[in-house]
N, C-alpha and C positions, 0 to 999 in steps of 0.2 A: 330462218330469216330473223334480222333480230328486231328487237321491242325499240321502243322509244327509250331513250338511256338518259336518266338523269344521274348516272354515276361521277359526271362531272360537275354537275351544277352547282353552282357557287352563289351566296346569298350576298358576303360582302360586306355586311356589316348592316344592311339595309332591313324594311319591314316588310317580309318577305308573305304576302296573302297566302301561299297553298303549304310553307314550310314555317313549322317552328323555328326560334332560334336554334334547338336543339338538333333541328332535320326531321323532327315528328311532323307528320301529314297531316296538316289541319282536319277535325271532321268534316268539315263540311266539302273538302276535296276529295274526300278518298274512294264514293263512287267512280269518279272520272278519273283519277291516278290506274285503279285497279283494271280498267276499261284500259287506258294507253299502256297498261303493261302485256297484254295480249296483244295489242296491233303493230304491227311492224310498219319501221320509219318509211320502207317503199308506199305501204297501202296510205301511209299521212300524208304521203309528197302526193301522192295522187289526190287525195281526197281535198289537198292548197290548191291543186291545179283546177279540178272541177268547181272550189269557191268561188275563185279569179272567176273563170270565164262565165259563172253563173252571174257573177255582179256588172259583167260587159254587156251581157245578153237580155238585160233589163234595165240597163242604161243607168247602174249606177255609179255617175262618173260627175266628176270637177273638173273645171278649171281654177288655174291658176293667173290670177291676174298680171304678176309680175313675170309670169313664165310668155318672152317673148313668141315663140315657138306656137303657144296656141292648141297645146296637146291636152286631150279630156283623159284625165288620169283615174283609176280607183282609189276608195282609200283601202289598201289592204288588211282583210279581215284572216287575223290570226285564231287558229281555228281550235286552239286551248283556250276554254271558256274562263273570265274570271267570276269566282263565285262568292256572295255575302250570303253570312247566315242572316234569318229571320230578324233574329235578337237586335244584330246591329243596324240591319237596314231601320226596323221600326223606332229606333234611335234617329237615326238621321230622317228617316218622315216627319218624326215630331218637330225636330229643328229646322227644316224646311215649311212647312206649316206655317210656324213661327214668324220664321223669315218674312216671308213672303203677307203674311196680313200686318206686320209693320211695315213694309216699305211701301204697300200699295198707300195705308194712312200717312207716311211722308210724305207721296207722289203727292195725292190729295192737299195736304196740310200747304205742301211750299207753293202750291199754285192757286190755292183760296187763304186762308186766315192766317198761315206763317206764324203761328202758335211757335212753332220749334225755333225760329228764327228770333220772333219777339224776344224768347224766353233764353236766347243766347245757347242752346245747348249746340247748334249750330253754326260758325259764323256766317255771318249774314253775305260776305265778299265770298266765299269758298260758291256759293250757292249760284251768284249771279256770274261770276266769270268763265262757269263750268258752261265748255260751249253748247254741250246736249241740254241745257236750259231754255226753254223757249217762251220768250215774254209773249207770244202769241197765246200761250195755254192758260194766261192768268184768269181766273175768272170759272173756266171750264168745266162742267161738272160732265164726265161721262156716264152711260148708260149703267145704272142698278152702283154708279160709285164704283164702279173696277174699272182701274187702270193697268192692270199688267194679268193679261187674259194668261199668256203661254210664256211658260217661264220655265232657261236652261241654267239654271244654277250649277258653276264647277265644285268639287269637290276634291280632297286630296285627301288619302290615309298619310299621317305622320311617322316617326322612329315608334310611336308604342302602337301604331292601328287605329289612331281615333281618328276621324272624322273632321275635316274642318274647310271652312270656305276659301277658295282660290280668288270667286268673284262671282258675281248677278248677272245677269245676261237676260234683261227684261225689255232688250226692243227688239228683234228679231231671230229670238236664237234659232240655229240648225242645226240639221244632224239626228232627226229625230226618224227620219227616214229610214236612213243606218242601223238604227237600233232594229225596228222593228224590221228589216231583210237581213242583217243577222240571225236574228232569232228562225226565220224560216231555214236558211241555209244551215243552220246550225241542227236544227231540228232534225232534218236529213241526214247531216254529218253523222252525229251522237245521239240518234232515236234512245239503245236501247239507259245509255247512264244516264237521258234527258229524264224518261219516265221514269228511273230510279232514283230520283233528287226529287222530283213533284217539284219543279220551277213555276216561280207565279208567272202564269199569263202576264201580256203585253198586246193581245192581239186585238184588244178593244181601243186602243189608240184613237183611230181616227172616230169610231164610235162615241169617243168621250169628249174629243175633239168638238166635233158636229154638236153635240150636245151643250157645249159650253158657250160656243157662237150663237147655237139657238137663245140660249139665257137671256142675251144681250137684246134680244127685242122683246116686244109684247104683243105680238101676232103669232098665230098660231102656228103659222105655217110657214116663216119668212125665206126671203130670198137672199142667199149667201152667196159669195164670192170670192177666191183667192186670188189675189192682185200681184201678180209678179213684173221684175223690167225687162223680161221676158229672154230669150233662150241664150244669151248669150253671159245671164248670171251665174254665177260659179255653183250657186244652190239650185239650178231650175229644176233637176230632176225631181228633188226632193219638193218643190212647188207644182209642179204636174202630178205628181205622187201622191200626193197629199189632197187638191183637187179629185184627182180620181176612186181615192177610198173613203173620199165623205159623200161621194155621188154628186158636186155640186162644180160649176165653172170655173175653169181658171181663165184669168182677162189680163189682158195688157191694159195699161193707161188709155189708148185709142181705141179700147172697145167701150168706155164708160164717158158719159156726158154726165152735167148736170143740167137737168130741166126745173124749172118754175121751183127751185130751191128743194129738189131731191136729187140722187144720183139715181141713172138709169145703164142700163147694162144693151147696147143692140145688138138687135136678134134678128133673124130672117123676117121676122112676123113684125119689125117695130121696136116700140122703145118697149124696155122691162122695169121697172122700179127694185132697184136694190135695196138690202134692208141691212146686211150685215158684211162688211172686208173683212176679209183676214186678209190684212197686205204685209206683202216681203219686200215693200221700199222704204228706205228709211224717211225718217221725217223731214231734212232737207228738200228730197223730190217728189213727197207727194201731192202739191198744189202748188206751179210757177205764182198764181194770183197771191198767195202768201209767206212760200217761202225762197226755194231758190226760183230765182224767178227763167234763168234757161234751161230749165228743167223742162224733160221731153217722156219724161218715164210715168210723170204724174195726171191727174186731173185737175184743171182750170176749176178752178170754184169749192173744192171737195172738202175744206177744211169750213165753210162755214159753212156748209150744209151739218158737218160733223157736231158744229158749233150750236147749231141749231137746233139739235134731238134728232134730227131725220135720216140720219144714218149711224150705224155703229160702227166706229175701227177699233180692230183687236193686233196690234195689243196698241192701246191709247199712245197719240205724241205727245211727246215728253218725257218720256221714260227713261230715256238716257241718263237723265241725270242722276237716277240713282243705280245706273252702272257704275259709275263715276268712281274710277279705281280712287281718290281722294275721299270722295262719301264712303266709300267701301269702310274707311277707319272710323264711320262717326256710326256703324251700324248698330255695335253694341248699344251705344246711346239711344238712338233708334226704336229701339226694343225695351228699353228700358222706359223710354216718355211716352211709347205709344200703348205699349203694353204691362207695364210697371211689369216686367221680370227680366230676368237676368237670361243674359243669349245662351240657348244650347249649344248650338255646332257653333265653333270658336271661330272666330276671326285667325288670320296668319299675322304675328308682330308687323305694324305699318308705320315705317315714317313719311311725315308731310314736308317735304322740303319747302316748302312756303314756312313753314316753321323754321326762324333761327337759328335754334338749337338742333331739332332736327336733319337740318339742312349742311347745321356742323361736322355734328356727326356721320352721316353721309358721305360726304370728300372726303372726309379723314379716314373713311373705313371701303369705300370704293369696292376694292379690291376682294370686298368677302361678301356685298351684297348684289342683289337683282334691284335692278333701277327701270321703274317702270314708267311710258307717258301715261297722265291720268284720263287720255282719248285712248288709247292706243289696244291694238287687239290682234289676234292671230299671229301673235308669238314675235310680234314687228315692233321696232320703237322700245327695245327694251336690251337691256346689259347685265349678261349675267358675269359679275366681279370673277370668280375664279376661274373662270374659263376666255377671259378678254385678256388683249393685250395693255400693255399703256398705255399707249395712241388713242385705243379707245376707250379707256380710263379718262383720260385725257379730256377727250371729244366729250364725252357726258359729264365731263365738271364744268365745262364751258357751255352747255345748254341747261344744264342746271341753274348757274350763276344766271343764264340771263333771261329765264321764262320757270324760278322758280315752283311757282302753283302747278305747270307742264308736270308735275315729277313725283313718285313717292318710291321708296325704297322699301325690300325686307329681305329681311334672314334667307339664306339658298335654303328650301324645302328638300331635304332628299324623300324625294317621291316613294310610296310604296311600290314594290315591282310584284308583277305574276309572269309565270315560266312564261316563255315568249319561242315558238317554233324561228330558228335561223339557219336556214338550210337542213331542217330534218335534223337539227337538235335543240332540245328546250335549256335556253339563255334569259337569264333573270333580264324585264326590261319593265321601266317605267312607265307609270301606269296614273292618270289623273279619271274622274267620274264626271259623268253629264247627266242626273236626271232631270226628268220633264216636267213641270208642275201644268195643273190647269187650274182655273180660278176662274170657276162658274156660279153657280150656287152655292159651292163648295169649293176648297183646297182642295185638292186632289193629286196626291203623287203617284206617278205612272209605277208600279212593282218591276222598274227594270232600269236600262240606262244605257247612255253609249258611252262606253269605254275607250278612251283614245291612248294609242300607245304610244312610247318613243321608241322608234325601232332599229336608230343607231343606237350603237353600245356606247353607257357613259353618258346617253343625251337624258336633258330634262325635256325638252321643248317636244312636245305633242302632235302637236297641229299637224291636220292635215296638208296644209300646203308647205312643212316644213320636214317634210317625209316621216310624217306619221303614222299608223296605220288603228285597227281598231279590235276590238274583241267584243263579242257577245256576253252580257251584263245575267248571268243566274242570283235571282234573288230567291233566296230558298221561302216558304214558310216556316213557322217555330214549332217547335216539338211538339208544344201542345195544343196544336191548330191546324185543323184538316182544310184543305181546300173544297170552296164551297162547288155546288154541283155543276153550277155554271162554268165555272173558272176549269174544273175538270174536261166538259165539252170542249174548249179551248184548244185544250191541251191535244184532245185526237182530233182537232180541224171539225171536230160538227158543228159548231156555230158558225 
């Protein structure tokens, strides 16, 4: 019966993770090469088949909002793992680190003293017309000064393998669910090359989670909550999911009141006093009393109770803004006035078409770049030049011209690709990163990640509602570093 055949695989000119330029088998792949070279492609198609229906049978399933139809889809997990050495991932922790304690001192800075804005390194108009700006936050100081609790920062490998930022994703990222039921399915798939890699753990997630919401109060014992708009969200799994392995509630809007200016949670027994949300509605709907006001998802009153010290939301409103594919190009700066150093993981080339010149350039070159809304997300609201037509060449010079600050363009990325199973053979397929940050006490970057694929041939676009699917994230440790005793337990499920 025969193996898994990479006799045809083609790299293409791309930066190829498990193959050199040469065709040499990166080290850090070739436990798991040597492993798919004994299993034959019947025993893989079986082993896709049992993935699928292991992710139906624990409900890990989306919708799609635009999908009339109404069907809860998977994302599918492709069951050739992508793997980072040691070396590189602790490269990109440090960069992430980084990141992430400058942008929380922006969030801070543009919604109290405006130091950055004072001091022009910002312009002050980019700041206010960005609609995730919320003149409600001005003033605000949240619990222990952290603004951005859980944080999915994208990442792309470039043409040489380095590392660099896509975009921030610090008001309600997902997908963190995925990572961590991968890694079990996977565990099962590839027990015996898992344990011949020594993979860092991921299985403290929601552990670390729990612990980071705890932070945010100063009671001993507080009462936590995840706050979803309940089952008809495209993420809910991953909201009951997640509820379920911190051991704590998951509430709708109409299970929480605010009483004598706390929130309360009802229970069989009466009211409860909440102490900490993790909520999954965006800042729009989570108090009609101050923001959108027909808003049915939220709680009456919850942003000044917030206002007030008496509750913690993780991750803080306001956050948006420094999603803000426009902010995205001031990050370097960023880091440089919050931090006085120079950014690690690079930025992607960014122009601001609110810029003249920028904006010149753009129309005039259309056709070779990705034209992104500076709102815009899950692969929607954006035009990639060499694969559009005219028309809608066209179409986005004329929403450009007339809602310039809407817009930023850059360079096509060709994405790093890893071998990608397509009907029982492995097809070079594009490949973007998602890891997790927490910011507790500590930065903390999760040793894993969800890997999202493109799984038409030829596609950049990811997303799982753009027929994307996913792979399980091996982050090895470095040569000369053993996994501690814990992190081992992990690994055979005794913890």
């Amino acid at each position: 019966m025969s193996s898994v055949d990479f006799s045809q695989y083609q790299q293409n000119g791309f930066y190829d993770e498990m193959f050199d330029s040469d065709g040499t088998i990166r080290p850090a792949f070739r436990p798991l090469k040597e492993s798919l070279d004994t299993m034959s492609t019947r025993r893989l198609t079986q082993l896709q088949y049992a993935s699928d229906r292991a992710q139906r049978s624990i409900g890990m399933t989306f919708n799609v909002y635009s999908d009339d139809q109404g069907i809860e889809r998977i994302l599918p997990l492709d069951l050739i793992p992508r793997i980072i050495s040691g070396k590189d991932w602790n490269l990109a922790e440090r960069g992430l680190q980084q990141r992430i304690f400058a942008l929380n001192q922006f969030l801070d800075d543009i919604y109290n003293e405006q130091k950055i804005l004072k001091d022009k390194i910002i312009p002050e108009h980019l700041i206010r017309s960005c609609p995730s700006f919320l003149e409600q936050c001005i003033g605000v100081k949240p619990p222990k000064d952290i603004w951005c609790h859980i944080i999915g920062t994208d990442l792309i490998r470039d043409k040489d393998g380095e590392f660099r930022v896509l975009e921030d994703n610090l008001r309600c990222p997902s997908g963190v669910s995925y990572m961590l039921e991968n890694r079990e399915i996977l565990k099962r798939t590839l027990p015996d090359v898992f344990e011949k890699l020594m993979v860092r753990p991921v299985a403290d997630y929601a552990l670390r989670l729990r612990e980071t919401l705890e932070y945010l109060s100063d009671l001993p014992d507080p009462t936590i909550v995840v706050l979803t708009p309940g089952i008809y969200n495209s993420a809910y799994f991953e909201h009951s999911y997640l509820a379920q392995q911190m051991a704590v509630e998951l509430v709708e809007g109409t299970d929480l009141v605010v009483e004598n200016n706390f929130v309360c949670m009802r229970t069989t027994k009466g009211l409860e006093k909440v102490d900490v949300i993790y909520r999954r509605i965006d800042d729009d709907f989570l108090d009609p009393l101050n923001f959108r006001k027909d808003s049915v998802l939220g709680v009456p009153g919850l942003f000044d109770v917030y206002k007030s010290g008496n509750v913690a939301l993780a991750n803080a409103p306001g956050n948006g803004v420094a999603d803000d594919k426009a902010v995205y190009a001031y990050v370097p700066d960023i880091i440089k006035y919050y931090l006085g150093e120079d950014i690690i993981l690079k930025n992607i080339d960014t122009y601001l078409c609110s810029r003249d010149s920028d904006r010149k350039y753009v129309i005039d070159h259309i056709d070779e770049l990705v034209v992104k809304q500076t709102d815009g997300s899950g692969g929607y609201g954006m035009l990639i030049g060499p694969h559009s037509t005219q028309e809608e060449q066209k179409d986005f010079v004329k929403r450009i011209n007339a809602n310039p600050h809407k817009y930023i363009a850059q360079p096509v990325i060709n994405l790093s690709r890893v071998p990608t199973l397509i009907d029982g053979i492995p097809e070079g397929r594009h490949v973007d990163l998602r890891p997790y940050i927490l910011y507790g006490s500590e930065v903390k970057i999760i040793p894993g990640a969800l890997t999202r694929v493109a799984l038409k041939r030829g596609s950049l676009v990811v997303n799982s509602s753009q027929g994307g699917g996913s792979k399980d994230t091996w982050v090895l440790y470095e040569e000369n570093e053993g996994p501690p005793m814990s992190s081992m337990m992990q690994q055979q499920n005794i913890t």
